[in-house]
C-alpha positions in Angstrom: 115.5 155.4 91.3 111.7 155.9 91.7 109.8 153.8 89.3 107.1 155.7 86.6 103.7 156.1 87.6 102.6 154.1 85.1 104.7 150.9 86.3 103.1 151.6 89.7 99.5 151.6 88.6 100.2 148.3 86.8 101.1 147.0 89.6 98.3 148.1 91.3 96.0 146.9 88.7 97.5 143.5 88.5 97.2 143.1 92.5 94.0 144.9 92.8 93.1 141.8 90.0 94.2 138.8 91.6 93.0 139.7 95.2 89.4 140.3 93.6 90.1 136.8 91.9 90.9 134.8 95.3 88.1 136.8 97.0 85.4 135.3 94.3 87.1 131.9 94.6 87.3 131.8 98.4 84.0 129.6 99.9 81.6 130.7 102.1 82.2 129.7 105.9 81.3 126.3 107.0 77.7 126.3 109.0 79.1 125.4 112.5 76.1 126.1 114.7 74.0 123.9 112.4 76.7 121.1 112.1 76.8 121.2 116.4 73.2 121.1 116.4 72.9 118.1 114.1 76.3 116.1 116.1 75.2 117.2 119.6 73.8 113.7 120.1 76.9 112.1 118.9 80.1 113.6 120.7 81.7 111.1 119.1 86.1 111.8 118.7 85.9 112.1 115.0 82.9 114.6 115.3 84.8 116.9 117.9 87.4 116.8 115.3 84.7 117.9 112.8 83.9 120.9 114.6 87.4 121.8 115.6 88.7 121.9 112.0 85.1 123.8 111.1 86.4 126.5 113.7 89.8 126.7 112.3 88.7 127.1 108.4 86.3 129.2 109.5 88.3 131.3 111.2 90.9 131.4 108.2 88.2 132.0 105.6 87.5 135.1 107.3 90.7 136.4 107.9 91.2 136.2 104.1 88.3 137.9 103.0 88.4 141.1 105.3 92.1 141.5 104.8 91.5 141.5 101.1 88.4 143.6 101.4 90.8 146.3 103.0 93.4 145.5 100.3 91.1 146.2 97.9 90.0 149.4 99.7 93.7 150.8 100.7 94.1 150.3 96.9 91.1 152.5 95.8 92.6 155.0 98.8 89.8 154.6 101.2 91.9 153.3 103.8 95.3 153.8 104.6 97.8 150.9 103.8 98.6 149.5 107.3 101.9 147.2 107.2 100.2 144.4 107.1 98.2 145.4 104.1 101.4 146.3 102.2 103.0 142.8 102.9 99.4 141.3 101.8 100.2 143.4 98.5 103.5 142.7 98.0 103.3 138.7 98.3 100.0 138.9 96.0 102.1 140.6 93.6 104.8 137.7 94.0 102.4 135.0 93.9 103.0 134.1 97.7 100.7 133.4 100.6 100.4 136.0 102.7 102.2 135.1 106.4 98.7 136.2 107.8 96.6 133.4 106.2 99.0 130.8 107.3 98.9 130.8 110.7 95.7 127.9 109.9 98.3 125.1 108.5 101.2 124.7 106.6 102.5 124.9 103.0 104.9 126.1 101.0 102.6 126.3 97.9 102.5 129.3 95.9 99.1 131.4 96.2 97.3 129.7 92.8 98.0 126.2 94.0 97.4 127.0 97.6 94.2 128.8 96.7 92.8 125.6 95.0 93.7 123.6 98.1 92.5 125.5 100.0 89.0 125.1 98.3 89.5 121.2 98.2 90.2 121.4 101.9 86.9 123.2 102.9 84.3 120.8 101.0 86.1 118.1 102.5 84.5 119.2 105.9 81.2 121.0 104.1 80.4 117.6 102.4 80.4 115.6 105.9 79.1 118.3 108.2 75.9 118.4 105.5 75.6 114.8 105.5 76.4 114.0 109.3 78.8 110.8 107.8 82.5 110.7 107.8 83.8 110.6 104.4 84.5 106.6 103.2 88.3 107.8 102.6 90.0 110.4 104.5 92.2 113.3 102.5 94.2 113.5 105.8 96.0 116.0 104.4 92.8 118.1 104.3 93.3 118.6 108.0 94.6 121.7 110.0 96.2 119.3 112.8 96.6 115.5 110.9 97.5 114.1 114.9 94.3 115.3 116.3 92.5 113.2 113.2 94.5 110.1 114.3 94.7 110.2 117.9 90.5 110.8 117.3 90.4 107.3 115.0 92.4 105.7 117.8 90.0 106.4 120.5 87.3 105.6 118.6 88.7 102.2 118.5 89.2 102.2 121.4 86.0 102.7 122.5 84.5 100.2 120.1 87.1 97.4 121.5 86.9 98.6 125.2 90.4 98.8 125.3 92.9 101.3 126.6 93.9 103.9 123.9 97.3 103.3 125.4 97.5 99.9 123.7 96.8 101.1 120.5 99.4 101.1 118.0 98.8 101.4 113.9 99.2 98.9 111.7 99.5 99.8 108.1 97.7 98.2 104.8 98.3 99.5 101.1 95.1 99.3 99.5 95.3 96.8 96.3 92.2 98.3 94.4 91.7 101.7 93.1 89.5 104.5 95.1 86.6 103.6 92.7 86.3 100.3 94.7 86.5 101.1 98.1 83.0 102.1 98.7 82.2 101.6 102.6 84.9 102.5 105.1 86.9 99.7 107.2 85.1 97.5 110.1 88.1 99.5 112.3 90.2 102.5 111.3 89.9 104.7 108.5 91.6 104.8 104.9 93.6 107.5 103.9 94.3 109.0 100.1 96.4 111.3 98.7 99.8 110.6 100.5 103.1 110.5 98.0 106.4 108.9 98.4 109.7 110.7 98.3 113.2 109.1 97.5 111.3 105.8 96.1 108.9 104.7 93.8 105.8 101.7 94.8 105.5 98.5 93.4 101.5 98.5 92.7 101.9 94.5 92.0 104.0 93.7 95.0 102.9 96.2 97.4 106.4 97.5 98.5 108.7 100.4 98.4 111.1 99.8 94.6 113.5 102.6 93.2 112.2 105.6 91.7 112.5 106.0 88.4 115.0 108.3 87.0 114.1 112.4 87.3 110.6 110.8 89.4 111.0 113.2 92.5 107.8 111.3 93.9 105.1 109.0 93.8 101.6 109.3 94.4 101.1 105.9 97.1 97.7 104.1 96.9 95.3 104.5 99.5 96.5 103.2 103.1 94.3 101.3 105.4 95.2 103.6 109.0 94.5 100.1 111.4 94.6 100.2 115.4 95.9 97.4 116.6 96.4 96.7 120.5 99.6 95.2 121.8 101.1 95.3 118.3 104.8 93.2 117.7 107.9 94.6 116.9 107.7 95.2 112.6 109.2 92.7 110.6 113.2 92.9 109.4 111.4 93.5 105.8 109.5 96.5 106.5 110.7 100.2 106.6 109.1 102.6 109.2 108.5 105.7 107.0 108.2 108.7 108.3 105.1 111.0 107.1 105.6 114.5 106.7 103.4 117.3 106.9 105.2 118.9 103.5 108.6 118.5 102.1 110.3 121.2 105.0 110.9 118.1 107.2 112.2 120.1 109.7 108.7 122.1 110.2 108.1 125.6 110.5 108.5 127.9 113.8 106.4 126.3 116.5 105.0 123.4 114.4 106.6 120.5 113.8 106.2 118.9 110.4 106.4 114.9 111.3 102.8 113.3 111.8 103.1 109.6 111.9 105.6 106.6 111.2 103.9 104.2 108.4 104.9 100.9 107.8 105.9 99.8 104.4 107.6 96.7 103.2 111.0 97.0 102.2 111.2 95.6 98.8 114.3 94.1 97.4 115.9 96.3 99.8 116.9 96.3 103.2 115.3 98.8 105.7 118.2 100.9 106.1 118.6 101.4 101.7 115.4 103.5 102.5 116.8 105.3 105.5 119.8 106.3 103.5 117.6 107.1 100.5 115.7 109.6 102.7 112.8 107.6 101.5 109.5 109.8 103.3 105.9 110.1 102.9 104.3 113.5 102.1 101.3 115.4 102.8 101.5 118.0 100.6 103.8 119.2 97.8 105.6 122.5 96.9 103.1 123.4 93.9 
């Protein structure tokens, strides 16, 4: 059964709507050949990184806005609706990210939510390319590759130590105070914010993993000081190794795998393995 007319054009309407909304909301690009001129006497790991994600937003952000520029223009008629411009339509329409627009990173957000991140995500970078100064806390989650970020933080330490990278390893310390108090960054390493806690809830006082309490899914986790340590010993029986995930799809999606780093955290009351058979996991990013 073909659907009236006038359902069709309120579908229109309402698409032709929401794409005009995420094109207004969408930020300029990110200067790149101003931010290289400004780092070029500082090639410094954490700068490369810098750039890199600058490219890859960039790159994004640009994607978006001509695809929905032709949207919008295969809805007027001017252009014929290509595939791809139809499956652009349809997951606007549902509220979805388009498959095209997540090639940058990861999520299984829905477009409102994603959108907003999105935005988050790109004056992250725009706030320390303008001011040539890593941020004092890092929204790891903020980046399109979190491994590049920390392999980046390990060779700076490295170089600062004049030690092999090799010998680094990470040692893990749950900030005590709030953000509001941590206002220069660590001696060596980098904090981290905005990680959250699946299949356990965090003892503030004690500064270990407790149970979550009942229908808590998860847990925001205070900032984490990211340490390199060389030659670092074997973790204590007391401590859980918790894996950190890019987003709740532990498994990844096709070509990208979704674990990033094994984090440290004291057990608790518990023993190590209560966590493992918890499932107990850090996240990056959540469904919404």
């Amino acid at each position: 059964m073909i659907p009236p007319q006038s359902h069709i054009d309120t579908n229109w309407k309402a698409v032709q709507k929401l794409a005009a909304d995420v094109l207004e909301r969408i930020p300029e690009d990110i200067d790149y050949e101003g931010t290289e001129k400004i780092l070029k006497d500082d090639p410094s790991p954490l700068n490369v990184v810098l750039l890199q994600e600058i490219q890859r937003y960039n790159t994004l952000l640009q994607v978006i806005r001509s695809s929905l520029v032709d949207l919008e223009k295969g809805i007027r008629g001017l252009v014929v609706m290509s595939s791809d411009l139809e499956e652009i339509f349809t997951c606007i329409y549902d509220a979805r990210v388009p498959p095209m627009w997540e090639k940058a990173y990861p999520s299984r957000k829905p477009l409102g939510a994603w959108t907003r991140e999105l935005i988050q995500r790109v004056e992250q970078l725009e706030k320390w390319a303008s001011t040539a100064h890593p941020p004092v806390i890092f929204w790891m989650s903020g980046f399109t590759f979190p491994t590049g970020f920390l392999t980046a933080v390990l060779q700076t330490s490295a170089r600062q130590n004049n030690v092999s990278v090799d010998s680094l390893s990470w040692e893990f310390i749950v900030s005590p105070v709030d953000d509001n108090n941590i206002v220069e960054p660590p001696k060596d390493g980098v904090w981290v914010k905005g990680l959250y806690l699946e299949g356990a809830g965090w003892d503030k006082k004690n500064a270990c993993l407790v149970e979550a309490t009942p229908m808590q899914l998860v847990c925001p986790v205070p900032t984490i000081h990211f340490k390199p340590v060389e030659n670092k010993k074997k973790s204590g029986k007391g401590t859980y190794a918790c894996p950190c995930y890019y987003y709740p799809n532990r498994s990844g999606s096709t070509g990208r795998a979704s674990f990033i780093v094994g984090v440290d955290l004291k057990a608790g009351a518990f023993n190590p393995d209560h966590w493992i058979k918890r499932g107990t996991a850090l996240l990056m990013s959540l469904d919404s």
